[in-house]
GUKE-416617 format. One record per residue: residue number from 1; x, y, z of N, C-alpha, C, O in turn. Coordinates in Angstrom, 2 decimals. Layout:
% residues N
+-----+---------+---------+---------+---------+---------+---------+---------+---------+---------+---------+---------+---------+
! seq !    n_xx !    n_yy !    n_zz !   ca_xx !   ca_yy !   ca_zz !    c_xx !    c_yy !    c_zz !    o_xx !    o_yy !    o_zz !
+-----+---------+---------+---------+---------+---------+---------+---------+---------+---------+---------+---------+---------+
! NUM !       X !       Y !       Z !       X !       Y !       Z !       X !       Y !       Z !       X !       Y !       Z !
...
+-----+---------+---------+---------+---------+---------+---------+---------+---------+---------+---------+---------+---------+
END
This chain:
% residues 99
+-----+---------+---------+---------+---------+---------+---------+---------+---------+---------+---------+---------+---------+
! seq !    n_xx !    n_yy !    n_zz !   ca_xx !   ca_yy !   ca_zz !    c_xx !    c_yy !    c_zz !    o_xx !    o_yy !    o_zz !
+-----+---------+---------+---------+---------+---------+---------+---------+---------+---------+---------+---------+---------+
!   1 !   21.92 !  141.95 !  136.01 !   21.20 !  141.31 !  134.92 !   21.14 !  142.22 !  133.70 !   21.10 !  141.71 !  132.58 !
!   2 !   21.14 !  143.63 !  133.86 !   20.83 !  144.59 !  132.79 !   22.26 !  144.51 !  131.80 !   22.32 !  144.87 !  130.62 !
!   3 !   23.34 !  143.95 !  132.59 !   25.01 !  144.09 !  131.98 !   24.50 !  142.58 !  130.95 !   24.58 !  142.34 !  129.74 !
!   4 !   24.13 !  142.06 !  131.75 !   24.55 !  140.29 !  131.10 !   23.80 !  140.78 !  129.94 !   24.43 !  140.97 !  128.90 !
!   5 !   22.48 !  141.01 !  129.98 !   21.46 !  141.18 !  128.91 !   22.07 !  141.65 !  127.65 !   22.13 !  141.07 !  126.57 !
!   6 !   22.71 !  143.37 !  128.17 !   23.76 !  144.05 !  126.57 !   24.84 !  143.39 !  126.27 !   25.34 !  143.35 !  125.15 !
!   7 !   25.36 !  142.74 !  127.45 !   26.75 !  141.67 !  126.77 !   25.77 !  140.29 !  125.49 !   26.21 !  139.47 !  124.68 !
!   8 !   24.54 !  140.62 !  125.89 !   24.34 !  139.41 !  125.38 !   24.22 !  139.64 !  123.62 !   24.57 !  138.85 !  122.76 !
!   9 !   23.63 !  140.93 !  123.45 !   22.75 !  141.43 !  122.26 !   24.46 !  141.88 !  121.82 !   24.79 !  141.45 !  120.71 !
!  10 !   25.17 !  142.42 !  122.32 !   26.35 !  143.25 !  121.77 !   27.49 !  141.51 !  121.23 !   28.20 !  141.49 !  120.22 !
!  11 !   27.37 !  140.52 !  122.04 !   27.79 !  139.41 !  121.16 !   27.32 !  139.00 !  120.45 !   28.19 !  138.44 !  119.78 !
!  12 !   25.93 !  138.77 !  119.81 !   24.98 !  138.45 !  119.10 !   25.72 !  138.88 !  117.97 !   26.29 !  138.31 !  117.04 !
!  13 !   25.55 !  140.10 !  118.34 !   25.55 !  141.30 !  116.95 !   27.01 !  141.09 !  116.42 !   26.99 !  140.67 !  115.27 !
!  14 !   28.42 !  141.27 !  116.98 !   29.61 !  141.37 !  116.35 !   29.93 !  139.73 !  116.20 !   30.57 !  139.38 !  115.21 !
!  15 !   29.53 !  138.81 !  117.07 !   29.93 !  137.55 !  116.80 !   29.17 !  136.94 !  115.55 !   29.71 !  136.29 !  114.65 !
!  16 !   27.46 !  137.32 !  115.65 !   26.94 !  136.56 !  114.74 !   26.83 !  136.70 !  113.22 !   26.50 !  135.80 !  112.45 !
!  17 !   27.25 !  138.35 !  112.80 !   27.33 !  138.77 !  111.79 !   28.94 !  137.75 !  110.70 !   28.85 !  137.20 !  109.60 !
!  18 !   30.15 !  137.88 !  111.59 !   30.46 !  137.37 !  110.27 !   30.42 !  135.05 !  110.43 !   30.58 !  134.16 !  109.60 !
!  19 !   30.14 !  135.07 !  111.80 !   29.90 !  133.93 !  111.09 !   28.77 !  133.07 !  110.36 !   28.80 !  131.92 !  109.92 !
!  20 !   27.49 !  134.28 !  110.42 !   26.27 !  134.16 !  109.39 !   26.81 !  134.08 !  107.84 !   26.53 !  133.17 !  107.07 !
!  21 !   27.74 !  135.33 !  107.50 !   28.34 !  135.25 !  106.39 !   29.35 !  134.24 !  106.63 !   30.16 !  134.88 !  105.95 !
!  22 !   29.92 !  133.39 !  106.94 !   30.78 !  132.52 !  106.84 !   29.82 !  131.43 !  106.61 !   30.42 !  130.80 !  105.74 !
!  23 !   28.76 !  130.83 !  106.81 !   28.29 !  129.95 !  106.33 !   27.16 !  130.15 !  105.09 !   26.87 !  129.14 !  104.45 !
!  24 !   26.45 !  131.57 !  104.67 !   26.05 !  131.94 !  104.04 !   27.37 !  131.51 !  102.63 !   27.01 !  130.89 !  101.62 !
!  25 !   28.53 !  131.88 !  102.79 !   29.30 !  131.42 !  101.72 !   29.83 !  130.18 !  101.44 !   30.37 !  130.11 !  100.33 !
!  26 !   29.84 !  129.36 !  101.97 !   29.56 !  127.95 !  101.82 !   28.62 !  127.40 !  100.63 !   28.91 !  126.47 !   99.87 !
!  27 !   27.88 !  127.87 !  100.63 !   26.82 !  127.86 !   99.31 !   27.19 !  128.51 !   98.25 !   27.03 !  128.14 !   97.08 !
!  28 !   27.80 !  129.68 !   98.69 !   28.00 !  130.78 !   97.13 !   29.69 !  129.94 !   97.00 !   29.84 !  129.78 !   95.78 !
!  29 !   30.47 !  129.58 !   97.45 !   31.67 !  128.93 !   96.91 !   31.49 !  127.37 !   96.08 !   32.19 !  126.88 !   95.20 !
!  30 !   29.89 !  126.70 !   96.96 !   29.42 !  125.34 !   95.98 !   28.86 !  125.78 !   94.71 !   29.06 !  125.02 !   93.76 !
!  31 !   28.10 !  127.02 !   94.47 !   27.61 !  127.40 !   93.26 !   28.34 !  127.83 !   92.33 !   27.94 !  127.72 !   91.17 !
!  32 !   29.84 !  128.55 !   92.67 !   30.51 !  128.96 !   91.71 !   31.39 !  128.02 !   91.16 !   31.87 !  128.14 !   90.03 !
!  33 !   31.65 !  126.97 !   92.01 !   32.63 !  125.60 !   91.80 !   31.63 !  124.81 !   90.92 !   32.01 !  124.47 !   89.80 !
!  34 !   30.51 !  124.53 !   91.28 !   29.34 !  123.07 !   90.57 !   28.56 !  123.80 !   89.63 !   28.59 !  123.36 !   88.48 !
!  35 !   27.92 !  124.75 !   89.82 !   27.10 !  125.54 !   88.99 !   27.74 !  126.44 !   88.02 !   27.32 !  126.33 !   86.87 !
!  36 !   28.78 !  127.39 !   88.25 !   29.73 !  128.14 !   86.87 !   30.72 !  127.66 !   86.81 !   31.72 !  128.34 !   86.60 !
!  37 !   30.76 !  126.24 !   86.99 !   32.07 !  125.82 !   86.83 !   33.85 !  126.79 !   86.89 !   34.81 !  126.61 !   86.15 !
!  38 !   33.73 !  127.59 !   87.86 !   34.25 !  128.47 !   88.15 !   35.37 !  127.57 !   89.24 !   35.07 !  126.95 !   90.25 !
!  39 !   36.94 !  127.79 !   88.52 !   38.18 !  126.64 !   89.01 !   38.55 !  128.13 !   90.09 !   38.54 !  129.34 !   89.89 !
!  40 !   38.85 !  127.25 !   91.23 !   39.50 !  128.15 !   92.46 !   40.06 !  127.23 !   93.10 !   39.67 !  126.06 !   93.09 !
!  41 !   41.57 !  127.87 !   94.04 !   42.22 !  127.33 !   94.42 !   41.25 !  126.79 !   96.15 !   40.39 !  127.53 !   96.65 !
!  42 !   41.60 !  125.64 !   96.65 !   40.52 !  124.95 !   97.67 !   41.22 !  126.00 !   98.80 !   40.62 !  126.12 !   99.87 !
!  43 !   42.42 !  126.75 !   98.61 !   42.68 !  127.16 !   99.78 !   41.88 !  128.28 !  100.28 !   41.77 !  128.64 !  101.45 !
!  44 !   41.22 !  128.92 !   98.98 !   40.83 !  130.65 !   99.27 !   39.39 !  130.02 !  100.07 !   38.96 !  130.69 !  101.02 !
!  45 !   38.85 !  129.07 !   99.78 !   37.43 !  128.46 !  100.66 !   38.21 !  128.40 !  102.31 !   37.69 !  128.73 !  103.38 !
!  46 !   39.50 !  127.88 !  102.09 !   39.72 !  127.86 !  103.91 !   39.98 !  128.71 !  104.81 !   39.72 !  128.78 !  106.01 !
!  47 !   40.91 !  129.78 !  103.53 !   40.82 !  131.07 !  104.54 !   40.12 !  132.03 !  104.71 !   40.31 !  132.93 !  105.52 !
!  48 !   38.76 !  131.85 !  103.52 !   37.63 !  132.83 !  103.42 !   37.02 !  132.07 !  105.12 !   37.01 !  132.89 !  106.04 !
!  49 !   36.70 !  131.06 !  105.36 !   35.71 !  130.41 !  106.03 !   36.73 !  130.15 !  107.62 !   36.26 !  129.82 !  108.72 !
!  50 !   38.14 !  130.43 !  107.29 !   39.04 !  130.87 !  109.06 !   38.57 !  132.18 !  109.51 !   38.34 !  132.51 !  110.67 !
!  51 !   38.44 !  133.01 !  108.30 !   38.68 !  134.68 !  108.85 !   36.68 !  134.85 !  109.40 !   36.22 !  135.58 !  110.28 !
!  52 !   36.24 !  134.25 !  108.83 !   34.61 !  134.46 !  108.53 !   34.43 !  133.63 !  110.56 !   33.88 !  134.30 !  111.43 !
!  53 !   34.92 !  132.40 !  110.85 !   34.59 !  132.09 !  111.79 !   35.56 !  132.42 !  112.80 !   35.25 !  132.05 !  113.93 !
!  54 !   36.71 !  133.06 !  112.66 !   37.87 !  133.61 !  113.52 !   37.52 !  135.03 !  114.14 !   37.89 !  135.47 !  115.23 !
!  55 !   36.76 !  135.62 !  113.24 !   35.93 !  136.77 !  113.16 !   34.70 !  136.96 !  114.08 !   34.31 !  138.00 !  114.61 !
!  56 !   34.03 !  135.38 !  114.16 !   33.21 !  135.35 !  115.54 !   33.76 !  134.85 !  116.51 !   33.02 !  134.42 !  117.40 !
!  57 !   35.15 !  134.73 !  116.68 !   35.46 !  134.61 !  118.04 !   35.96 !  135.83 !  118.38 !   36.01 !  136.01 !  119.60 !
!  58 !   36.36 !  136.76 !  117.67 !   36.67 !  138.06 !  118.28 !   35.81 !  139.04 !  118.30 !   36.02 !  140.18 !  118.72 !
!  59 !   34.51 !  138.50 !  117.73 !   33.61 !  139.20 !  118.30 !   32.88 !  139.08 !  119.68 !   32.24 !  139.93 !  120.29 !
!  60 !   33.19 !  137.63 !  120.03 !   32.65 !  137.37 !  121.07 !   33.25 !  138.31 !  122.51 !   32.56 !  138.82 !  123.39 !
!  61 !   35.06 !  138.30 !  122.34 !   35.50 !  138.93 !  122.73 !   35.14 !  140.44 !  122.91 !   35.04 !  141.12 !  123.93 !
!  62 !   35.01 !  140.70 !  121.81 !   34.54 !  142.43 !  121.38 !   33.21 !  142.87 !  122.40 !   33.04 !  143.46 !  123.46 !
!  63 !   32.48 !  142.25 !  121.43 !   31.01 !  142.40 !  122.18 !   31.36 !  142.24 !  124.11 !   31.14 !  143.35 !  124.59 !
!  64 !   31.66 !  141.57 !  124.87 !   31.83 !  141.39 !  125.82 !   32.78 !  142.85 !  126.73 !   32.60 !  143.45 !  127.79 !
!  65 !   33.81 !  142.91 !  125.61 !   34.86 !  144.03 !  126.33 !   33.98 !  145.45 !  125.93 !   33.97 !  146.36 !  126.75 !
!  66 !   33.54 !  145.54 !  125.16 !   32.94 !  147.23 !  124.53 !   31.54 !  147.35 !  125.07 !   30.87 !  148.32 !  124.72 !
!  67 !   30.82 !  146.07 !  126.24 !   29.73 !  146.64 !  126.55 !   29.69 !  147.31 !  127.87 !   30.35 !  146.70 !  128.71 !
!  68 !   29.14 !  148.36 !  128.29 !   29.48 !  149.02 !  129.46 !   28.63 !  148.55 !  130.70 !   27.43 !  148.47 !  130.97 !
!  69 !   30.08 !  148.22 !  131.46 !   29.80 !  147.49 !  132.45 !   29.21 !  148.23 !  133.84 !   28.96 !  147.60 !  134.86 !
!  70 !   29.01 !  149.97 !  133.67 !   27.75 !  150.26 !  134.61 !   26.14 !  150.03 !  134.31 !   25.45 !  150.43 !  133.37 !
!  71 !   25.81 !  149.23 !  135.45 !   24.27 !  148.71 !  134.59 !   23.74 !  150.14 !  134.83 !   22.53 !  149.91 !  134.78 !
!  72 !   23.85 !  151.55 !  135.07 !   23.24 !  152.62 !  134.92 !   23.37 !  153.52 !  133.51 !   22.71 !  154.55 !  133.35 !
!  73 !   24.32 !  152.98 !  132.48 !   25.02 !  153.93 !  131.98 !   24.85 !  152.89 !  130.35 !   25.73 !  152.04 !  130.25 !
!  74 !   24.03 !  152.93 !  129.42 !   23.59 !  152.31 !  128.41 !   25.07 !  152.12 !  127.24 !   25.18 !  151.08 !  126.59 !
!  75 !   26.10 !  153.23 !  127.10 !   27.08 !  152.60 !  126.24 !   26.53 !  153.12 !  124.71 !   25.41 !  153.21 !  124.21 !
!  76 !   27.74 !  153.37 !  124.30 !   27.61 !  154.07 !  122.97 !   27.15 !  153.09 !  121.57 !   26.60 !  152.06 !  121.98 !
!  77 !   27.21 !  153.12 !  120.44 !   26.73 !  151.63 !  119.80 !   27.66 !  151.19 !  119.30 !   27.28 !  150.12 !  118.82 !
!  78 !   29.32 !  151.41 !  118.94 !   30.03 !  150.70 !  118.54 !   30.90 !  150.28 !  120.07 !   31.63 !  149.29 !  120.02 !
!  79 !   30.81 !  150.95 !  121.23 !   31.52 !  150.25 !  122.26 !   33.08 !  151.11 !  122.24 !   33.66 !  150.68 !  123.24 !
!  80 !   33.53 !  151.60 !  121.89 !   35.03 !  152.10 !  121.41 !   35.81 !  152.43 !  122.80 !   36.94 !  152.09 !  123.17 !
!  81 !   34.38 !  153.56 !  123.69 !   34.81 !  154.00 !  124.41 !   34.84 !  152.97 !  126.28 !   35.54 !  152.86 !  127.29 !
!  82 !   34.00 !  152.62 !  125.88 !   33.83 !  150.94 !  126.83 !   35.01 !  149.88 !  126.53 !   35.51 !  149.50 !  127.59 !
!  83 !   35.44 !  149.45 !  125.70 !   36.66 !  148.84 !  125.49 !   37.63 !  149.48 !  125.97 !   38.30 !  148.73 !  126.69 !
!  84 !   38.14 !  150.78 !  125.90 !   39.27 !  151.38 !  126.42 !   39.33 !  151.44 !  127.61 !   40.38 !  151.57 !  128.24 !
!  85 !   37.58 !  151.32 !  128.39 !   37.83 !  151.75 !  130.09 !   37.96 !  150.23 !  130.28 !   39.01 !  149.85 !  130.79 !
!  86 !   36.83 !  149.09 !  129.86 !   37.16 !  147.87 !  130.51 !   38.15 !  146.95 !  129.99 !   38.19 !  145.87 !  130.59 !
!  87 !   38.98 !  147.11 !  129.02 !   40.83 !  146.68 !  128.85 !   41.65 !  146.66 !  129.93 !   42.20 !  145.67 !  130.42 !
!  88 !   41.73 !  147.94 !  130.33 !   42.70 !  148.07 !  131.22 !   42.24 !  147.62 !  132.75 !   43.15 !  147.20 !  133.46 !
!  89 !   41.18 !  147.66 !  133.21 !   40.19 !  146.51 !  134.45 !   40.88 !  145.30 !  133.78 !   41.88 !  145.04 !  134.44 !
!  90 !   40.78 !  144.73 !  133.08 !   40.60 !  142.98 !  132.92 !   42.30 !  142.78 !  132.86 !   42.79 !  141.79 !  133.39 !
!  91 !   43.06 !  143.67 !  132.24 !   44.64 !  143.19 !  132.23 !   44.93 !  143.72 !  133.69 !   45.99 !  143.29 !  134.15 !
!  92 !   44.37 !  144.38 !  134.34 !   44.94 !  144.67 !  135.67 !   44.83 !  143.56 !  136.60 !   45.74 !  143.20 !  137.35 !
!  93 !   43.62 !  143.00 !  136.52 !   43.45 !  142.12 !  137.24 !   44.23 !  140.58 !  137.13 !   44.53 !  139.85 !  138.07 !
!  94 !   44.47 !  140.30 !  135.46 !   45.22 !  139.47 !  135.33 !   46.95 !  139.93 !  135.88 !   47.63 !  139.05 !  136.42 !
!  95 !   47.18 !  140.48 !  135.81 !   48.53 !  141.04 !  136.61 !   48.21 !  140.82 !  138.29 !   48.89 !  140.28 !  139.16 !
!  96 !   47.28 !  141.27 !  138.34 !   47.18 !  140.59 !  140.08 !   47.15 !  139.33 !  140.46 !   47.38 !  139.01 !  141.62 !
!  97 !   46.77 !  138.30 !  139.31 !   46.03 !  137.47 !  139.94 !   47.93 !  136.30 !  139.58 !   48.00 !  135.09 !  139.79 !
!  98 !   48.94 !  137.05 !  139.13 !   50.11 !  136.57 !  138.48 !   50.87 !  136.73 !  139.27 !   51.74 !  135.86 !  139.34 !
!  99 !   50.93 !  137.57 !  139.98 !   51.64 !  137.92 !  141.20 !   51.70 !  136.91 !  142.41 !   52.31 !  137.22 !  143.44 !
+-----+---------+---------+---------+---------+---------+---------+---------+---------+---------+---------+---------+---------+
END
């Protein structure tokens, strides 16, 4: 339960940050279009608002792989060193399970 808990706060945190700002700009792209009449191409809104919500799916990922999966052992705060040990666990196992 102590793993699920930091997987939970460590997705929170990298997933929810940019797609808070991905909808936070939704508003600032209607104000600069309706309000400063400010001409932009419709595409830079789609790929501002792919990368902004593409961004919380690899955080979801992130957060999940960089939290350390001994429930004795709390994990550093960006995860760097937890991603490198539990990467190579999760592709190993997919290689087993291919076999």
């Amino acid at each position: 339960m102590v793993v699920v808990d930091r997987m939970f706060k460590r997705v929170l945190t990298f997933a929810g940050a940019p797609v808070a700002l991905g909808m936070v700009l939704f508003p600032v792209f209607w104000y600069l279009k309706v309000v400063q009449k400010l001409e932009y191409p419709l595409w830079v809104v789609y790929v501002t608002q792919a990368a902004m919500f593409g961004g919380g799916l690899l955080g979801i990922t992130y957060g999940i792989l960089s939290t350390s999966w001994d429930p004795r052992r709390e994990g550093s705060a960006l995860g760097w060193q937890e991603l490198k040990a539990n990467l190579p666990i999760l592709l190993s196992k997919n290689k087993e399970e291919q076999q």
